[in-house]
C-alpha positions in Angstrom: 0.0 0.0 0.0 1.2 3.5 -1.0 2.1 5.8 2.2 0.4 9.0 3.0 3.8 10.5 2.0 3.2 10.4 -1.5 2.2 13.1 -3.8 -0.8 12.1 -5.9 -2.4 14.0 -9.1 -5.1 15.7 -6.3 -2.6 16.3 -3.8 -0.4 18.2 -6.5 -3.9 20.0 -7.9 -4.7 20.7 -4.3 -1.6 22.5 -3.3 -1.4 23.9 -6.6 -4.4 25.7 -5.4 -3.3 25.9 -1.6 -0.5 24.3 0.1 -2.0 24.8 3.3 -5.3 22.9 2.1 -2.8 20.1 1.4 -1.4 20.1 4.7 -5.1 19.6 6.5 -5.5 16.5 3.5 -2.9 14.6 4.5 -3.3 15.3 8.4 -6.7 13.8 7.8 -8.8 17.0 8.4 -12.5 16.5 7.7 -13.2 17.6 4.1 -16.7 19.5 3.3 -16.2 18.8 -0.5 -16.5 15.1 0.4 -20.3 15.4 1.7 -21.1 18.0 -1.2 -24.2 16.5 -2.8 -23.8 18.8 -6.3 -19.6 17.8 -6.5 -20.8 14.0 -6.4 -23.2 15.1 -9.2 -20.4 17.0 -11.2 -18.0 13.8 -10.4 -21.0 11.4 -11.9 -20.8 13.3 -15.1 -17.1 13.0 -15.4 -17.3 9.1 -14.8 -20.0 9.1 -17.4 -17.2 10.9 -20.2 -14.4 8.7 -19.5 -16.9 5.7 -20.0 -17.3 7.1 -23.2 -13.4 7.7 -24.0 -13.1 4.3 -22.9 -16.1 2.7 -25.1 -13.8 4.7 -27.9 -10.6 3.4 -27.2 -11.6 -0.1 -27.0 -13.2 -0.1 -30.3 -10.1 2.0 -31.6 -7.6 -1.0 -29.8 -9.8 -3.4 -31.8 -9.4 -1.6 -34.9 -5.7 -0.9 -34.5 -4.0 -4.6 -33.4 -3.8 -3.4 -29.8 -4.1 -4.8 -26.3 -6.8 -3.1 -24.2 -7.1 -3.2 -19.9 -8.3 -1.2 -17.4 -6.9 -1.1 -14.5 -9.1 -2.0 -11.7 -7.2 -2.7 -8.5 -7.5 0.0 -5.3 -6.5 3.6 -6.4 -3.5 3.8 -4.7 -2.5 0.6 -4.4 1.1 -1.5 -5.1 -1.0 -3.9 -7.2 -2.6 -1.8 -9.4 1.2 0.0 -10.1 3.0 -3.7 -10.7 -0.3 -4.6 -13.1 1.2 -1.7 -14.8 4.2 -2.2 -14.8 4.0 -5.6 -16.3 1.2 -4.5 -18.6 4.0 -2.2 -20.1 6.8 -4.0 -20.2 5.2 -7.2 -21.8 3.0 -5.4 -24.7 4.5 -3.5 -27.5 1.0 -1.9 -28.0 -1.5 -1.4 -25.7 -3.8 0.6 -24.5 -4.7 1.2 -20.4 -7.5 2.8 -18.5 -6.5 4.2 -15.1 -3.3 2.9 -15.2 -0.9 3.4 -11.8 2.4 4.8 -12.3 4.8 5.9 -9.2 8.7 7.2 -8.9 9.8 8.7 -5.7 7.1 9.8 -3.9 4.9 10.7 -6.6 1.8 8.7 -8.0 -0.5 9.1 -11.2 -3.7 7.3 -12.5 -3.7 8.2 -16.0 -7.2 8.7 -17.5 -6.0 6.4 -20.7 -2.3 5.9 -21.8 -1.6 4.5 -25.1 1.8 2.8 -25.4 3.1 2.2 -29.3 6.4 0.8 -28.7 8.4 3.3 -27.2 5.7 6.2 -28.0 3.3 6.8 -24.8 0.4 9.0 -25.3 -1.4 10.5 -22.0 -5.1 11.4 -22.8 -6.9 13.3 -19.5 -10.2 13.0 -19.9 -12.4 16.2 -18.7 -16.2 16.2 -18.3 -16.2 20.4 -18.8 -17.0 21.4 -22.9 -14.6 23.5 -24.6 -15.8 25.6 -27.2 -13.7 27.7 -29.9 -14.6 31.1 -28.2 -15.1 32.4 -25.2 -15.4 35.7 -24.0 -12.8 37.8 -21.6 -13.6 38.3 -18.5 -12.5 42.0 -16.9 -8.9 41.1 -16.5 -8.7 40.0 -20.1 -8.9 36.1 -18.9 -11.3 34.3 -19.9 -12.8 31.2 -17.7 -12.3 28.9 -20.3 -8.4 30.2 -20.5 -8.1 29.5 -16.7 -10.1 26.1 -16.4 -7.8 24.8 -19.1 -4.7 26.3 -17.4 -5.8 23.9 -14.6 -6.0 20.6 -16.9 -2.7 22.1 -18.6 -1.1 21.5 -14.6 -3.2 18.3 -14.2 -1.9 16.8 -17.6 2.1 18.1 -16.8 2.1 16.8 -13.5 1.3 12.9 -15.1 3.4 13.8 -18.1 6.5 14.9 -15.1 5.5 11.6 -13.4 5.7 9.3 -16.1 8.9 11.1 -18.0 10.5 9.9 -14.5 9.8 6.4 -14.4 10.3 6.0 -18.3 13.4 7.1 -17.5 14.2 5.0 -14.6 13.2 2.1 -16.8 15.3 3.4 -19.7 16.4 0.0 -20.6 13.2 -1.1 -21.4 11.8 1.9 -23.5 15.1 3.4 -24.6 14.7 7.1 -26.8 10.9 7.2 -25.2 8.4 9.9 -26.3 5.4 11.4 -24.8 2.4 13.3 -26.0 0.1 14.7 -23.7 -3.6 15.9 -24.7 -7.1 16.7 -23.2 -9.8 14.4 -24.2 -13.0 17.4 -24.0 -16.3 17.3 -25.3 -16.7 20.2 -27.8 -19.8 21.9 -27.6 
């Protein structure tokens, strides 16, 4: 079982936000998110969308001559990090849901990686539309700008993780490449 000493993807959005806040998390101060009936709503719609990228994907694994799993073991768990691991190492192509990745004291569930030999591609799938324009708010910003500034941090934060533990495992995926993307409903 992963330690309470590690950094996850929320942990690193959270004291993005505020380091303090992270501080309280980790010391196990209650959270009033947790019991917040319209974030479970907002969290439901987000499960529904990365059903959907995964109904894609599967077909697309189909299509394509690549192995397809999602991993299902506990979120922060050794397991579900060794599936992964092995999932990698023994598959030249293949494509995982929620797979576990940790180096140091970092940990990542990637929404879906795709894995072409020695190409990875992160996909973070986000509930939120995005549409083509937007308009500014007074300080020339525009919401849409600063919500994807946040999936921007979310998606470099995995991309940081896994560029670590690619290169840890250089011997096994030597000259690796990653591409990192948003997978958004447009409106």
């Amino acid at each position: 079982m992963i330690t309470n000493h590690t950094l996850s993807k929320s942990d690193f959005k959270l004291a993005s936000d505020c380091p303090q806040k992270l501080m309280y998390k980790k010391d196990k101060f209650p959270n009033t998110n947790e019991e917040n009936e319209f974030l479970q709503i907002l969290a439901e719609g987000g499960y529904i969308v990365g059903k959907m990228a995964q109904v894609m994907y599967e077909q697309y694994a189909k299509e394509n001559g690549y192995a397809c799993k999602e991993i299902t073991s506990d979120r922060k768990s050794g397991e579900a990090i060794e599936e992964t691991k092995e999932l990698l190492k023994n598959n030249d192509k293949i494509i995982l849901f929620e797979p576990a990745i940790s180096t140091g004291q970092k940990i990542i569930r990637i929404d879906v990686l795709i894995k072409n030999k020695n190409a990875f591609t992160i996909l973070e799938v986000k509930a939120k539309s995005h549409e083509a324009v937007d308009e500014d708010d007074e300080n020339g910003k525009s919401a849409q700008e600063k919500k994807l500034n946040e999936y921007i941090e979310d998606v470099a934060y995995q991309t940081l993780v896994l560029r670590e533990f690619l290169d840890k495992h250089a011997e096994l995926y030597p000259n690796a490449t990653i591409s990192s993307n948003l997978f958004m409903p447009n409106k």
